[in-house]
BANU-767212 format. One line per 3 residues: number of its first residue (from 0); for each residue x, y, z of C-alpha. Coordinates in Angstrom, 3 decimals, padded with zeros to 6 digits. Each point is the difference from the previous one (the first is absolute). Example, Ala and Ser with C-alpha at 12.3 -4.5 7.8 and 13.67 -1.06 7.14 Angstrom:
REM residues 2
0> 012.300 -004.500 007.800 ~ 001.370 003.440 -000.660;
//
This chain:
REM residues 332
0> 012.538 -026.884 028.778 ~ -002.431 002.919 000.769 ~ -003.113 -001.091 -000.090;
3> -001.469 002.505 -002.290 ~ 002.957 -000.881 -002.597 ~ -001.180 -003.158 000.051;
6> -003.193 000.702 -000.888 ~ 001.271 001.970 -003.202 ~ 002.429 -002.922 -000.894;
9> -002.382 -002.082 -001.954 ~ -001.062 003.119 -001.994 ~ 003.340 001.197 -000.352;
12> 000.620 -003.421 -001.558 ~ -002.770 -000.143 -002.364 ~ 000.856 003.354 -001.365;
15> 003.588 -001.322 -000.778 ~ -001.789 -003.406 -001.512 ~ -002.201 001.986 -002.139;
18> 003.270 002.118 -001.356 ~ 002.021 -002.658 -000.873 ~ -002.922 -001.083 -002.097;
21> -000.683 002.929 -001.975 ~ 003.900 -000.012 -000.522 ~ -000.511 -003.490 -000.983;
24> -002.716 000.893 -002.647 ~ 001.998 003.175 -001.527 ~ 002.752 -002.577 -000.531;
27> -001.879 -002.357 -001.711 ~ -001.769 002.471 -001.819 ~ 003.314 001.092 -001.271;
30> 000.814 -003.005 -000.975 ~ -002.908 -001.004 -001.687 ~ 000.738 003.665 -002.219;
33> 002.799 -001.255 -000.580 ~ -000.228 -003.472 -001.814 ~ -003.430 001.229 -001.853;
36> -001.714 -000.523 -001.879 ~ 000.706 -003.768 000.154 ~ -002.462 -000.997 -003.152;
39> -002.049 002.020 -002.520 ~ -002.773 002.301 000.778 ~ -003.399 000.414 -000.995;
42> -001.466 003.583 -000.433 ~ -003.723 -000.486 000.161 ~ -002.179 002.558 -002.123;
45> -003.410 000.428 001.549 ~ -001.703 000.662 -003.883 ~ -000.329 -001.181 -003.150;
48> 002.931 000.508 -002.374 ~ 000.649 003.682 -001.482 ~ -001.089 001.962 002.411;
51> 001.477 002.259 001.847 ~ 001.427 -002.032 003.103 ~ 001.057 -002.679 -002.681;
54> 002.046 002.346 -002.031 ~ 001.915 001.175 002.784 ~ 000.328 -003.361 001.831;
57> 001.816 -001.487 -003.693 ~ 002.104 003.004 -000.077 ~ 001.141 -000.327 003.751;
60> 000.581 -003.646 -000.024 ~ 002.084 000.323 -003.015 ~ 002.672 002.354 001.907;
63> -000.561 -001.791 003.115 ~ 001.144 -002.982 -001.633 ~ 002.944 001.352 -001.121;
66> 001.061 001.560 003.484 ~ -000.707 -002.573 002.562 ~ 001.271 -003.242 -002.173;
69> -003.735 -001.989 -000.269 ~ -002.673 000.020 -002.455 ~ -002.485 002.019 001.030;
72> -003.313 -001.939 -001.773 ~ -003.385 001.994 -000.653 ~ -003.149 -001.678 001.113;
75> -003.209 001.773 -000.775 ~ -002.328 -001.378 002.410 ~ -003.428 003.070 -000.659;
78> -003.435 -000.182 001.705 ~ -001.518 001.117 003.171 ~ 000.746 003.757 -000.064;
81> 003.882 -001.542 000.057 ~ -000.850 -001.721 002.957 ~ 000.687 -003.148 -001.700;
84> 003.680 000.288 -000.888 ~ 000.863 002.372 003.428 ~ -001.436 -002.616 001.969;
87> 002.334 -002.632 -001.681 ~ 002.609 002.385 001.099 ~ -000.853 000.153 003.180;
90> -000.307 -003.480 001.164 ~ 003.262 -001.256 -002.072 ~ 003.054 -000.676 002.765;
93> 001.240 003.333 001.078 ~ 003.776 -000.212 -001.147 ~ -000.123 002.646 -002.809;
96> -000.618 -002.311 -002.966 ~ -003.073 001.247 -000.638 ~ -000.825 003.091 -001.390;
99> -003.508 002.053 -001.127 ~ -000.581 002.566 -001.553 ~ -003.762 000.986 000.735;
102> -001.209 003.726 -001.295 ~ -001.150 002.596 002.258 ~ -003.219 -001.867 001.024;
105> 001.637 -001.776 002.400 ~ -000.178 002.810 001.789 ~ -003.909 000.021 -000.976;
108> -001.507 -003.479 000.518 ~ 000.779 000.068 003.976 ~ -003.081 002.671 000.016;
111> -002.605 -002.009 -002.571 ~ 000.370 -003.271 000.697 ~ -001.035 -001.209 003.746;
114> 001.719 -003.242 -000.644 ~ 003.643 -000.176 -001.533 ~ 002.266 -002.896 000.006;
117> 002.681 002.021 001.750 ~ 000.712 002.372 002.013 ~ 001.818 002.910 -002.389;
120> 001.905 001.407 002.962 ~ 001.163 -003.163 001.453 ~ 000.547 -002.361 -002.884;
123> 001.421 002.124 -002.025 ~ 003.950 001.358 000.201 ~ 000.077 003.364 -001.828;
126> 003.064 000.603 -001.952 ~ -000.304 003.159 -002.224 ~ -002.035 001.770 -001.980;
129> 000.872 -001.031 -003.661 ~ -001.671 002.914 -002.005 ~ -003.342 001.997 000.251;
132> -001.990 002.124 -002.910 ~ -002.708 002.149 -000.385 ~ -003.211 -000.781 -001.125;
135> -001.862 002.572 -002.785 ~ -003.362 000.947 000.186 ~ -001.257 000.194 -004.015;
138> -003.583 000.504 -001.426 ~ -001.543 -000.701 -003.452 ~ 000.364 002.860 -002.252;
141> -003.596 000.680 -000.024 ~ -000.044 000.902 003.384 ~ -000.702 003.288 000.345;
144> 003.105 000.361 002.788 ~ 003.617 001.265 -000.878 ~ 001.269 000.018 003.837;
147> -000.754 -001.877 003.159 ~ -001.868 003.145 001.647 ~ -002.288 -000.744 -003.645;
150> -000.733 -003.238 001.093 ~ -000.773 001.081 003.724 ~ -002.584 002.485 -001.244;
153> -001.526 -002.508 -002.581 ~ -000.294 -002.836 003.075 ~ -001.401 003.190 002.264;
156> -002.545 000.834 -002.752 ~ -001.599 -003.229 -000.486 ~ 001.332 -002.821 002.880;
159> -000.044 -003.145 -000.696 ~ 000.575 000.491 -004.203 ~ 003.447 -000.338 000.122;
162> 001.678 -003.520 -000.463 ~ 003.791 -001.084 000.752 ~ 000.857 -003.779 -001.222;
165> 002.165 -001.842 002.434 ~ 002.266 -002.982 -000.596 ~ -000.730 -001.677 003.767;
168> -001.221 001.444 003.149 ~ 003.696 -000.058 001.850 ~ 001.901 000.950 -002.778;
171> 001.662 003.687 000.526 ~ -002.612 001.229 -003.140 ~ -002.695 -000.684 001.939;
174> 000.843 001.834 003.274 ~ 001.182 002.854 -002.507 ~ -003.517 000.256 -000.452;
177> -001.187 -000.972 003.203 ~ 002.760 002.944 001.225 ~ -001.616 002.421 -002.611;
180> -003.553 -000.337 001.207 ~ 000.702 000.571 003.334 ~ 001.859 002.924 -000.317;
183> -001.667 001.783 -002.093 ~ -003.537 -001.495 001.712 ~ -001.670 -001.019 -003.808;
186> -001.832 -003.041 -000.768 ~ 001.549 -001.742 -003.045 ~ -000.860 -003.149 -000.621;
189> 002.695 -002.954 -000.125 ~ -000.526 -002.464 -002.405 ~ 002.958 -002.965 000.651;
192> 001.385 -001.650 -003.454 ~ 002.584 -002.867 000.016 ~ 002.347 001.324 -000.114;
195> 001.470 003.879 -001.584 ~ -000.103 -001.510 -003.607 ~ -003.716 -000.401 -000.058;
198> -000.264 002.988 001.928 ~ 001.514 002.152 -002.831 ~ -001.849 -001.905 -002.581;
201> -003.235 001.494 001.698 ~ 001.627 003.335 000.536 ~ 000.981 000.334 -004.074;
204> -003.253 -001.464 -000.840 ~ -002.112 002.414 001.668 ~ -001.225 -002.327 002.771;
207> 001.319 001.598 002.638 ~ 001.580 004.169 000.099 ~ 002.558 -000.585 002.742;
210> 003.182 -002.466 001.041 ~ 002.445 000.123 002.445 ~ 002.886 -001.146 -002.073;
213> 003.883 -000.553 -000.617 ~ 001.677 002.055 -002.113 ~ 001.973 -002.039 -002.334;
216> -003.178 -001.827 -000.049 ~ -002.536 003.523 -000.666 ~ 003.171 001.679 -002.364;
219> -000.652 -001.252 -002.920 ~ -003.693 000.746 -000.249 ~ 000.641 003.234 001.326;
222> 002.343 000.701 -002.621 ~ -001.953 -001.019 -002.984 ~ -003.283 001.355 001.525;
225> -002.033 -002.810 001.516 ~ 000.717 001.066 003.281 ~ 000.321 003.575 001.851;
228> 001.894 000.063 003.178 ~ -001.314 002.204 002.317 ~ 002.821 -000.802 003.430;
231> 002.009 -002.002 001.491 ~ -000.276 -001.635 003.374 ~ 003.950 000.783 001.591;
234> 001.153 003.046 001.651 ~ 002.238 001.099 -003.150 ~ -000.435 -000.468 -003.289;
237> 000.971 -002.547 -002.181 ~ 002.611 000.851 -002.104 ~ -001.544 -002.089 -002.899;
240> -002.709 002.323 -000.120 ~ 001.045 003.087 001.304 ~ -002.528 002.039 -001.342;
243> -002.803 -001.532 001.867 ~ -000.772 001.002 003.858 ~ 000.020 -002.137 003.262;
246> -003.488 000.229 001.501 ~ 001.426 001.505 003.137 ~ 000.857 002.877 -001.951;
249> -003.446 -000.057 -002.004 ~ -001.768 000.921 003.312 ~ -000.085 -003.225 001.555;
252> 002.320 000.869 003.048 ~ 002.058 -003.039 001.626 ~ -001.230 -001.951 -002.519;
255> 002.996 -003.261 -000.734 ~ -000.779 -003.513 -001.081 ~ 002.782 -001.657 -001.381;
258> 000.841 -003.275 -001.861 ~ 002.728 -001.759 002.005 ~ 001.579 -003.555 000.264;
261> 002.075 -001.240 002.563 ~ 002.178 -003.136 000.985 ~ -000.494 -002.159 002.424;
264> 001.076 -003.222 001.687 ~ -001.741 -002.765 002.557 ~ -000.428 002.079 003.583;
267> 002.368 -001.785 002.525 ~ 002.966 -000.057 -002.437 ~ 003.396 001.042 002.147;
270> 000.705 003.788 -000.321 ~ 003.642 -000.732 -002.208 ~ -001.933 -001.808 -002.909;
273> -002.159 002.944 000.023 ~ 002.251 002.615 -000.041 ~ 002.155 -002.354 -002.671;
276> -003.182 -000.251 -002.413 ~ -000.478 004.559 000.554 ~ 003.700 000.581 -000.625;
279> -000.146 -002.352 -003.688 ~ -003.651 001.531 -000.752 ~ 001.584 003.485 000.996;
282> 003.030 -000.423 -002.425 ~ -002.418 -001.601 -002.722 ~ -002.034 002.672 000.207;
285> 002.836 002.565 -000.569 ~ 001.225 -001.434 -003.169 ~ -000.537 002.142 -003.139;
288> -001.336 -002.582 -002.336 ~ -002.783 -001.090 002.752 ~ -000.689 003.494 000.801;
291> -000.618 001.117 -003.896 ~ -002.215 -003.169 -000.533 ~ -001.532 001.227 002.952;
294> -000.792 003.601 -001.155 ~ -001.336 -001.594 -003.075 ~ -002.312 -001.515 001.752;
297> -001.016 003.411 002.300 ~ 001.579 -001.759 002.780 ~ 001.875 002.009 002.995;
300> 002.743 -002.064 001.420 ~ -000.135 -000.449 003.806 ~ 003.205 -001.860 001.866;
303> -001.247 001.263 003.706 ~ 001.006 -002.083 003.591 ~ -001.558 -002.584 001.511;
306> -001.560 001.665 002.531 ~ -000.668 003.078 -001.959 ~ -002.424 -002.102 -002.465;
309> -001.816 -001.229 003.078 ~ -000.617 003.014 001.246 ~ -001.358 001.121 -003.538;
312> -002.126 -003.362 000.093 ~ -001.886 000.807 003.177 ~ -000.320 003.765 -001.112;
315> -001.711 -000.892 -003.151 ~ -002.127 -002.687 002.201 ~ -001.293 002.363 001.840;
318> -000.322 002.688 -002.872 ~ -002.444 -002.597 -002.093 ~ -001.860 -001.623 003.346;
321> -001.385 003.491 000.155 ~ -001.265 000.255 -003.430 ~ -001.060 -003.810 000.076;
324> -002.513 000.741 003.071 ~ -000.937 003.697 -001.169 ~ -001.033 -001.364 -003.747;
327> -001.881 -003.340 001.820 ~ 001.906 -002.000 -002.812 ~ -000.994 -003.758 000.857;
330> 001.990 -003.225 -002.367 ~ -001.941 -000.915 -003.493;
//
């Protein structure tokens, strides 16, 4: 044998060894697609019941239910900035029968909190992106603002008079503010409620002039006149109040902060149970009667790939890491 082939041969040989394995694992993976799910699944909601990651976690378990053969059960597990119930998710046994549902501040608490119980890129298998909204920005009648360049000038004029309540420091109302300030460089003062209910108590009582909130949540009172939207947070308008401007458009340039909840499994589940859970959430999500009780609810279906929703995870990462270290916003 030629010397320097022999040299090469062991290498040669470990390339062919590590081949057959990854052959090996694409087969079982297939396999394992194929026979599951094996037993029920759990979808974990990160928050208390009603909310908005618990409404669409009930309606998606329903349909996945029907379409993969097991109960899908509910489990609200809240607390932590919904740390508590991702984490449960992410140290369950990564063969797909585990789901969560956490809201957009997943993308959030990686940037707050120094410590976290796992690691959101790791851990965590991304699915799809089940829906996103917009958040509204509305003021008490009294104040003296009927636009969001009003409220820029009023904040200008006297800094620091301005209030906005906030449901929790991660949640996507907050860094709507957070967002806000920084773009349009005012000081308005945060004042953190628990959650949006008591937030809009304060609002309609006069405690506060400004929330970042949802609009079936904000519709009513704006409607009957104990609110007065002045924008909304997404890059169109919402067709549920089509009358009322993004704040983009209002002069607030590149300005997007949007409501979203996504799917996810344990990290280290094989690639064919994840791509079996996106095609049933896909087709869920596509079905008429789940996509009116979504628009009910102001809800945008999403349905995207795998990898697609990962890259949107690490995009909107980065997008609120920024904001997180500009703003100096530190856990409560």
């Amino acid at each position: 044998m030629n010397p320097l082939s022999a040299c090469f041969a062991p290498v040669k040989t470990s390339v062919r060894l590590c081949r057959l394995v990854m052959v090996q694992c694409l087969f079982i993976g297939a396999i394992h697609a194929q026979t599951f799910p094996q037993k029920p699944l759990r979808m974990i909601v990160p928050s208390s019941p009603g909310g908005g990651s618990d409404i669409m976690g009930r309606f998606l378990a329903q349909k996945l239910s029907e379409h993969l053969g097991q109960q899908v059960v509910v489990e609200n597990r809240p607390g932590a900035s919904s740390m508590l119930g991702t984490d449960i998710a992410a140290k369950s046994q990564p063969d797909g029968h585990t789901l969560v549902i956490p809201p957009a501040a997943v993308a959030v608490n990686p940037s707050i909190f120094a410590r976290m119980p796992y690691d959101t890129l790791r851990d965590l298998a991304p699915i799809t992106l089940v829906a996103d909204s917009a958040n509204v920005l509305v003021a008490h009648p009294s104040l003296p603002a009927r636009g969001v360049k009003d409220v820029i000038a009023l904040a200008r004029a006297k800094p620091g008079s301005l209030a906005v309540a906030s449901p929790g420091i991660s949640g996507t109302p907050h860094m709507a503010a957070e967002l806000f300030k920084l773009m349009t460089s005012t000081n308005i003062l945060i004042v953190v409620y628990k959650g949006s209910g008591p937030g809009s108590i304060a609002l309609m009582s006069g405690e506060v002039p400004l929330q970042f909130s949802t609009p079936p949540s904000s519709l009513p009172y704006v409607r009957t006149g104990r609110m007065r939207a002045l924008g909304v947070t997404t890059k169109a308008r919402v067709p549920s109040m089509p009358d009322v401007p993004t704040i983009a458009e209002s002069g607030v340039q590149g300005y997007e902060a949007t409501q979203w909840f996504g799917l996810f499994t344990t990290g280290g589940t094989p690639p064919a149970i994840v791509d079996r859970l996106h095609q049933e959430t896909a087709r869920a999500l596509r079905a008429a009667d789940l996509r009116e009780r979504m628009s009910a609810e102001g809800l945008q279906p999403g349905g995207n790939a795998p990898d697609e929703f990962a890259a949107f995870l690490r995009a909107e990462m980065a997008k609120w890491s920024r904001v997180v270290k500009a703003a100096g916003i530190k856990p409560q």
